[in-house]
C-alpha positions in Angstrom: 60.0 -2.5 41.8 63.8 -4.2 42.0 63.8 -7.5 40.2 67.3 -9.0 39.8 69.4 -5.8 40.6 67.1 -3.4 38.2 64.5 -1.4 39.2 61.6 -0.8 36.7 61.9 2.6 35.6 59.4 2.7 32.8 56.9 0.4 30.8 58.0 -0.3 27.3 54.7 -2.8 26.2 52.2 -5.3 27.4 51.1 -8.6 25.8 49.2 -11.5 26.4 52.0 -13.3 29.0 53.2 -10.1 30.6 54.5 -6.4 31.0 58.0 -5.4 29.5 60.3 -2.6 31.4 63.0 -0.1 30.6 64.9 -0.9 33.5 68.4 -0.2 35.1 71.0 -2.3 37.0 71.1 -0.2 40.8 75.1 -0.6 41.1 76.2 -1.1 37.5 73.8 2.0 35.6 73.6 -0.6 32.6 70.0 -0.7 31.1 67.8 -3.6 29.6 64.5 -4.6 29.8 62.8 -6.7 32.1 59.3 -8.8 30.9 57.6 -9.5 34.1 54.8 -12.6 34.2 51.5 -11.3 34.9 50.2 -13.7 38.0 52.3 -17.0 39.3 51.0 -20.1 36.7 53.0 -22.9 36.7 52.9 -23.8 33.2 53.7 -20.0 32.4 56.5 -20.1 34.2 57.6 -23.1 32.6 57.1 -21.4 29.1 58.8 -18.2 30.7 61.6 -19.8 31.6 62.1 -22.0 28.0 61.9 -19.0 26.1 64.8 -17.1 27.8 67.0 -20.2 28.6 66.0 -21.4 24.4 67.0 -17.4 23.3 70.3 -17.2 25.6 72.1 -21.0 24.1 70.7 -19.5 20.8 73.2 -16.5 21.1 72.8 -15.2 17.6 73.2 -11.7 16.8 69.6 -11.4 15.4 68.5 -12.5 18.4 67.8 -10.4 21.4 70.4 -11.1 24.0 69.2 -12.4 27.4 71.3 -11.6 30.8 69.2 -13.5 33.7 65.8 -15.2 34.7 64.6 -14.4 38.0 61.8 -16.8 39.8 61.0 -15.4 42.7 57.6 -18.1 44.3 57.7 -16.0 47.9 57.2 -12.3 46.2 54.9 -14.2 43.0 57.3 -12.6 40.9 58.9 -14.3 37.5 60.9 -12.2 34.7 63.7 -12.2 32.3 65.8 -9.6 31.6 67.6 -8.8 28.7 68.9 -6.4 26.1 67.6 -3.1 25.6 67.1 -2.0 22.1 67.2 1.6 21.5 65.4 1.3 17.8 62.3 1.3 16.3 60.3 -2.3 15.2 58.5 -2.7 11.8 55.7 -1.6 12.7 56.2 2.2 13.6 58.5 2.1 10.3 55.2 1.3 8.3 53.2 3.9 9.9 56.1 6.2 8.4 57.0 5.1 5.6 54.0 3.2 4.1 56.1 0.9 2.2 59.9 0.1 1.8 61.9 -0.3 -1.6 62.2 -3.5 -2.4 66.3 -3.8 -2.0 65.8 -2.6 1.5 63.2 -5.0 2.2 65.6 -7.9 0.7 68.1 -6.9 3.1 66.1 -6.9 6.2 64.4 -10.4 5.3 67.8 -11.8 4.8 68.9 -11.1 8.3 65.1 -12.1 9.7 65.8 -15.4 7.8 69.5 -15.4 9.7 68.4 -15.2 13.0 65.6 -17.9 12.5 68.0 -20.2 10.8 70.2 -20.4 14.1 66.6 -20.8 16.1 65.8 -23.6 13.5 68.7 -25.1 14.3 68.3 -25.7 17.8 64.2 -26.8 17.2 62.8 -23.2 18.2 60.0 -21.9 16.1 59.0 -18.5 16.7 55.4 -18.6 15.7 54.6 -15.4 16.4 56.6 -13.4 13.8 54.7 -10.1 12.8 56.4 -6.0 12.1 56.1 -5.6 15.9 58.1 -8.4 16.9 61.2 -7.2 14.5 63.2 -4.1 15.8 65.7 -1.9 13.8 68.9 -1.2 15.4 72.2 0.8 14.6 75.0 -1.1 14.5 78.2 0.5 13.7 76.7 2.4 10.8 74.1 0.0 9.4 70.9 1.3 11.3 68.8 -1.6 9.8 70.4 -4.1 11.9 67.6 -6.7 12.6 66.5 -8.2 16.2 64.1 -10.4 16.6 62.0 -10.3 20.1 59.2 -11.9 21.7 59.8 -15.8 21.6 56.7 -15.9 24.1 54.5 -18.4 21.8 57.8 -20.3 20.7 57.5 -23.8 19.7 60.3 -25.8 21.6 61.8 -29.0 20.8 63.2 -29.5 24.6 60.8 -31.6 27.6 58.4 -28.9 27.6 57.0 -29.1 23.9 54.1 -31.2 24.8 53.0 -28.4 26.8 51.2 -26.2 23.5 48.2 -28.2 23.5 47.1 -30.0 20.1 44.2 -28.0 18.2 44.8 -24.9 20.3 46.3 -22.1 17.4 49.0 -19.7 19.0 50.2 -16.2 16.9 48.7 -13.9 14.9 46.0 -14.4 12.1 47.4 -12.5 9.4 50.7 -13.8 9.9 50.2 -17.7 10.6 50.2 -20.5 8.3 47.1 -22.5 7.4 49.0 -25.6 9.2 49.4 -23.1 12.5 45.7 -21.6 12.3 44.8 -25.6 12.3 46.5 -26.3 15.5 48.7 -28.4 14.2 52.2 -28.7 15.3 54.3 -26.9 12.7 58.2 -26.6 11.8 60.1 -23.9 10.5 58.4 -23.8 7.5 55.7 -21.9 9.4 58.0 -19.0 10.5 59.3 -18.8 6.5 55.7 -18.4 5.6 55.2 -15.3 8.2 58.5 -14.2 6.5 56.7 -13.8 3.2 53.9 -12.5 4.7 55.9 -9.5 6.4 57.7 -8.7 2.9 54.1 -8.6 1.0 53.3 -6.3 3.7 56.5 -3.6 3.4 56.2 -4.1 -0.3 52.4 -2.9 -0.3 51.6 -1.1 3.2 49.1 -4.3 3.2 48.9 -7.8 4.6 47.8 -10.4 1.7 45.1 -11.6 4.2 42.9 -9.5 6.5 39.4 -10.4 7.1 36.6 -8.8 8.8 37.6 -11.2 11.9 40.3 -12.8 13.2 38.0 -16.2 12.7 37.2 -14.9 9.3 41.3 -14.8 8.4 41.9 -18.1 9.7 39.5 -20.3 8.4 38.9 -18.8 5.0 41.4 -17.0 3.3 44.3 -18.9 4.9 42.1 -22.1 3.7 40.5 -21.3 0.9 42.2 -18.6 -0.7 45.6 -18.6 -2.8 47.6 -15.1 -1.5 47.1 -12.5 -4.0 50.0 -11.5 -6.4 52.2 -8.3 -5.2 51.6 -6.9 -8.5 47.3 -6.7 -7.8 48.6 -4.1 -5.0 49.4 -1.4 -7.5 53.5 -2.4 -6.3 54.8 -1.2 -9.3 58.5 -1.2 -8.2 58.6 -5.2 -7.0 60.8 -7.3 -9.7 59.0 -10.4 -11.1 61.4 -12.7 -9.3 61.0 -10.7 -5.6 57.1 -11.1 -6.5 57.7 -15.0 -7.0 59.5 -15.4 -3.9 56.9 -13.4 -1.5 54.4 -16.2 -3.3 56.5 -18.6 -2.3 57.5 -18.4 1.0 53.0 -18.1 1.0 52.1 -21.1 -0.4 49.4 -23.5 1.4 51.4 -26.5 1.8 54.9 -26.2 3.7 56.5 -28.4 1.0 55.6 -25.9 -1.3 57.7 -23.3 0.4 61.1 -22.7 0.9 62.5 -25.5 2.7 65.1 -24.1 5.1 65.9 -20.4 6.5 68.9 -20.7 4.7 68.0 -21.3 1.2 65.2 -18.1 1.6 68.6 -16.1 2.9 70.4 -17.1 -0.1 67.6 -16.3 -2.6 66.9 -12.8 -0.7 71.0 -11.9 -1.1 70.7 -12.3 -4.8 67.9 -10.4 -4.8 69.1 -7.5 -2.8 72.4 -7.7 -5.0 70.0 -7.3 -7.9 67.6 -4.4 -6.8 70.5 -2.2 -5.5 72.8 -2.4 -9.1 69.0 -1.6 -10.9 68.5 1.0 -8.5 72.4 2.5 -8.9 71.9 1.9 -12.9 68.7 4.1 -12.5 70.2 6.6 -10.6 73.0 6.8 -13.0 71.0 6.6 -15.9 69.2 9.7 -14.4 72.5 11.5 -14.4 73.4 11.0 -17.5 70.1 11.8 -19.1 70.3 15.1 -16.5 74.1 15.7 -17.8 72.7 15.2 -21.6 69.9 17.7 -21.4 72.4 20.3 -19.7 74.6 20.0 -22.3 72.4 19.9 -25.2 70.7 23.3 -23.6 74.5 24.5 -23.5 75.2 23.5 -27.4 71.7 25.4 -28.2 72.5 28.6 -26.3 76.3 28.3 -28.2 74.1 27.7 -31.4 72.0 30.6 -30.9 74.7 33.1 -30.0 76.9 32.2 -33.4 74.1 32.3 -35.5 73.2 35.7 -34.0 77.0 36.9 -34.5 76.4 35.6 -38.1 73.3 37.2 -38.6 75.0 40.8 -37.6 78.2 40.4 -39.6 76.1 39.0 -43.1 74.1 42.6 -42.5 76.7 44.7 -42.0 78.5 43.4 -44.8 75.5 43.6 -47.3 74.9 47.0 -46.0 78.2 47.3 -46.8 77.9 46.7 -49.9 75.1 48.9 -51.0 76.5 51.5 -49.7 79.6 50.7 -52.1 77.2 50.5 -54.7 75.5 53.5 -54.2 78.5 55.5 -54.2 79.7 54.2 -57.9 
């Protein structure tokens, strides 16, 4: 299949709105990835069409870029095409790794918080912000250079806002925010809370809410519960002031949390800054206690060989000695 100049050459995912392709442009060989809408719905075309035009005016580099949106009524077919991004997302990282040092993680959620700031700005919430919707690129030589993907759910502030229908919840369960699993129509706030919710999960390998259903996550520990402390997940390496932050950004009430993107960037920064001078003093602390042991074995094995010198020259000169006297 050709859609825009690209043919499909193979599938990358499927979700609940459509199939994404590894594609390439027939005449120019560039390569990007093509979501196709499953079926012809108005209202999803609608949504289709919001999400790439809201993503493309965004144009932050956190953001995944978008190139074209092709509507096609005659052939039923409707996609967006946009950058491909040779990387990895959160998710396979976590299978991995199990869990991320906590400077790393600070580092990460900064440039989340970056990207979402700029979406904030123009009144797009993503709503759906989980591990798998946050891809690791290399850029230049950083190869945790954070895009965010899948504005699919997105909560728009243009003419077609009204069309997420009140009481209906949209995202994930063990990411959403008890005003999202409510229905309710949320702000940025409710992305900041996911944020937090992602960073308990690096930091521990664990989400702080997971019930036996999704039901089960929504309506009572979302409700009911307060999240549980970093620390009760056997995290030893998590400062106090990372663990208050991750709390934070979970508390029930949005006014509770941090307020803006921003001001979550800024407090992640210092954090990072923090973690990576404790994790160079450790390292050089290591050093010195390696460089101390070395040298003390050094001062023993100098030790030992003038005591043994000493030992052989006090005997020869008492036998010496005797001998001296044995001769008078």
């Amino acid at each position: 299949m050709v859609v825009g100049g690209y043919r499909m050459n193979k599938l990358l995912g499927a979700g609940a709105m459509g199939r994404v392709y590894l594609a390439e442009h027939e005449r120019l060989g560039r390569r990007a990835a093509v979501k196709v809408l499953d079926g012809w719905d108005a209202e999803l075309v609608s949504r289709l069409f919001c999400e790439a035009r809201a993503v493309a005016q965004i144009g932050d580099e956190h953001l995944v870029d978008v190139y074209d949106f092709v509507a096609d009524p005659q052939r039923g077919v409707v996609a967006y095409i946009m950058e491909y991004l040779a990387g990895e997302d959160l998710r396979k990282v976590l299978q991995r790794d199990k869990v991320l040092p906590q400077a790393r993680v600070a580092k990460l959620a900064a440039q989340i918080c970056e990207g979402l700031a700029a979406a904030h700005k123009v009144g797009v919430v993503h709503r759906d912000l989980k591990p798998d919707n946050i891809v690791l690129v290399r850029r230049g030589g950083d190869p945790d250079f954070v895009k965010l993907v899948d504005f699919g759910i997105a909560q728009f502030a243009g003419p077609v806002a009204h069309r997420t229908r009140a009481g209906i919840a949209l995202g994930s369960a063990a990411y959403m925010a008890p005003e999202q699993a409510e229905g309710k129509r949320v702000d940025g706030r409710a992305d900041l809370y996911a944020v937090g919710v992602v960073m308990h999960e690096l930091l521990t390998g664990e989400v702080p809410f997971l019930g036996k259903t999704s039901r089960e996550t929504l309506e009572i520990m979302h409700s009911t519960r307060p999240p549980s402390a970093i620390g009760d997940h056997g995290a030893g390496q998590v400062s106090d002031g990372m663990a208050k932050l991750v709390q934070k950004c979970m508390a029930k009430r949005p006014e509770d949390r941090f307020q803006t993107a921003d001001d979550l960037r800024k407090s992640l920064l210092d954090i990072a800054e923090l973690s990576t001078e404790r994790d160079d003093r450790t390292q050089m602390m290591g050093a010195l206690r390696s460089r101390k042991g070395k040298g003390k074995l050094a001062a023993y094995r100098n030790l030992s060989t003038v005591a043994v010198l000493g030992m052989a020259l006090a005997f020869a000169l008492g036998l010496g000695a005797g001998l001296l006297i044995m001769a008078r």
